[in-house]
Each structure stands twice: as C-alpha cells, then as structure tokens.
C-alpha positions in Angstrom: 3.8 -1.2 9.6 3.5 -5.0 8.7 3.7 -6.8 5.7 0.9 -8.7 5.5 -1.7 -5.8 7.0 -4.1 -5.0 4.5 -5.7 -1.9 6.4 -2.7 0.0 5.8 -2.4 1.6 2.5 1.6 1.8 2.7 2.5 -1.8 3.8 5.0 -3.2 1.4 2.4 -5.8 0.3 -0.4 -2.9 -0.4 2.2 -1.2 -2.8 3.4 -4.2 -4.2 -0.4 -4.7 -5.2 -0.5 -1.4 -6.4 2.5 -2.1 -8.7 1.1 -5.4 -10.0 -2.4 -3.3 -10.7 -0.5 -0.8 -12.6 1.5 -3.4 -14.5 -1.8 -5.5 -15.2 -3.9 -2.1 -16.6 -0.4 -1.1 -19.0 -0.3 -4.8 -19.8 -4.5 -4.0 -21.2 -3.8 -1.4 -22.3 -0.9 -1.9 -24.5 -3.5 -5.0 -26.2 -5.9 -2.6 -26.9 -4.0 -0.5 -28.8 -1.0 -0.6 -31.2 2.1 0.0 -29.7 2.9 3.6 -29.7 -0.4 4.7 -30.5 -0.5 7.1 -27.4 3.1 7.9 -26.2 2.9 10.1 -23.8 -0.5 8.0 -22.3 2.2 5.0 -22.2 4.9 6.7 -20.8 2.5 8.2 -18.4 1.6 5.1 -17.2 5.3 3.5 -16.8 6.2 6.5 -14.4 3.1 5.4 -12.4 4.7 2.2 -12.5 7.7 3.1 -11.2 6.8 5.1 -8.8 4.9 2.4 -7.1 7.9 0.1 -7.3 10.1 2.8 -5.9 7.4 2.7 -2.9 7.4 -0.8 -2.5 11.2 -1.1 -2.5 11.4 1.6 0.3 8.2 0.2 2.4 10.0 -3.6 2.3 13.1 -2.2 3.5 11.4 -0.5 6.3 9.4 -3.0 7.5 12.2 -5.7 7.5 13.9 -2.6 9.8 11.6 -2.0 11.8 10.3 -5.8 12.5 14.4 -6.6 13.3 14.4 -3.3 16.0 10.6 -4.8 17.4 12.2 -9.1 17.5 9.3 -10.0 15.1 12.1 -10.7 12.5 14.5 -13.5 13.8 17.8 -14.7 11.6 17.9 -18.6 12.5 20.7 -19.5 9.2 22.8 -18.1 7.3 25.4 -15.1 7.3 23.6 -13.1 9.8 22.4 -16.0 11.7 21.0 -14.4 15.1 21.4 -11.0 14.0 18.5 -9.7 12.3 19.2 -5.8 12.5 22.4 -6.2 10.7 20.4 -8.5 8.3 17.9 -5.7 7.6 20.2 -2.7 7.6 21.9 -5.0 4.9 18.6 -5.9 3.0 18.1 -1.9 3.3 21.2 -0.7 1.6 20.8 -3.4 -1.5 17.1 -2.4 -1.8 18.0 1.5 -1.4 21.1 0.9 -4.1 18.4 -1.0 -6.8 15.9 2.4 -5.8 19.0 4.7 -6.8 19.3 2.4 -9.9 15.8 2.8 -10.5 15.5 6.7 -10.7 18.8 7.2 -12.3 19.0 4.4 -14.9 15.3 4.0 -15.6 13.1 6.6 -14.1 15.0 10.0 -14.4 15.6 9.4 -18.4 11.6 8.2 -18.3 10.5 11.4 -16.9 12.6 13.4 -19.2 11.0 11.2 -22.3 7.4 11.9 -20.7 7.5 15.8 -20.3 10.0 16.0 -23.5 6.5 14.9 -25.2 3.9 16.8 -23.8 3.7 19.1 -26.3 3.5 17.1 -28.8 0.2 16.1 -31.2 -0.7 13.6 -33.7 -1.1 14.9 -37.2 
C-alpha cells in the first residue's frame, strides 16, 4: 500500500479523499436545508464521516509502517533521525490514540444519538 497510489481503494490518500467527499456533500447539504431539518439524515452522514476518518487515520499509520519495514521511508533530522521504524511505530501509537479518541469521545456518543433517533418522525 502507498500513499500516493490511486488504484488502490484503501491508500491513506484514497480515504482521505473519501473523507473530504463526505465532508464536501454534509457541507451541501447542510446549505440546502435548515439546520436540523433531517436529524437523523445529518447524523447519518457525520458517522459516514467518521468512519472514513477513522480509515484514513489507520491506513496512514500503516503505510508509514510498512514503508519504514520496506526502506522507502528514511528519517534524515530530527528525534529519530536514521530510525524510521521507531519513527513510524511512534506516528502509529499517536494516530491509533487520536482513533481511540475518535470512537470514544466523538463517534460512540454519535452513534448512540443516530440510532437513539431512528424511531422518530416529524409531526
């Protein structure tokens, strides 16, 4: 998996697109309508949101792993100058720590918002 391979459906950069797609069509659609017209249609559409940000976290912190392990990723400065595993397995743990802050502080309460909802119908 590479960054910058636009083939592949789960590079970092092809979910990162996805995110920025999803945030562009929420961004429409919340202009279209007045705010809080269609709740659950909103909420639906910040969990899709998240979801792809959660992917693109995880697929950038595997790809900076796995181009360390192949020497495409070199560390020439810096506090892991000439050690670019250790810089990746440390990029990893931040990016997997903001994921865990992701589901638990934003994502979690989110999807407990979006199917406390569902029921529900305008009068």
């Amino acid at each position: 998996m590479r960054l910058t391979d636009p083939s592949d459906s789960t590079t970092p950069l092809t979910l990162y697109r996805t995110a920025t797609d999803a945030l562009t069509a929420a961004s429409r659609q919340r202009g279209r309508q007045l705010p809080g017209s269609d709740p659950y249609r909103s909420l639906g559409s910040l969990r899709q949101l998240l979801v792809a940000l959660d992917a693109s976290l995880d697929g950038v912190g595997t790809t900076l792993l796995e181009q360390a392990r192949s020497g495409e990723l070199i560390v020439v400065e810096g506090p892991f100058a000439e050690d670019a595993l250790a810089a990746a397995a440390t990029a990893r743990q931040w990016l997997d720590r903001a994921r865990t802050g992701l589901h638990l502080g934003v994502r979690q309460p989110l999807e407990s918002a979006h199917i406390t909802i569902a029921g529900t119908a305008r009068n």
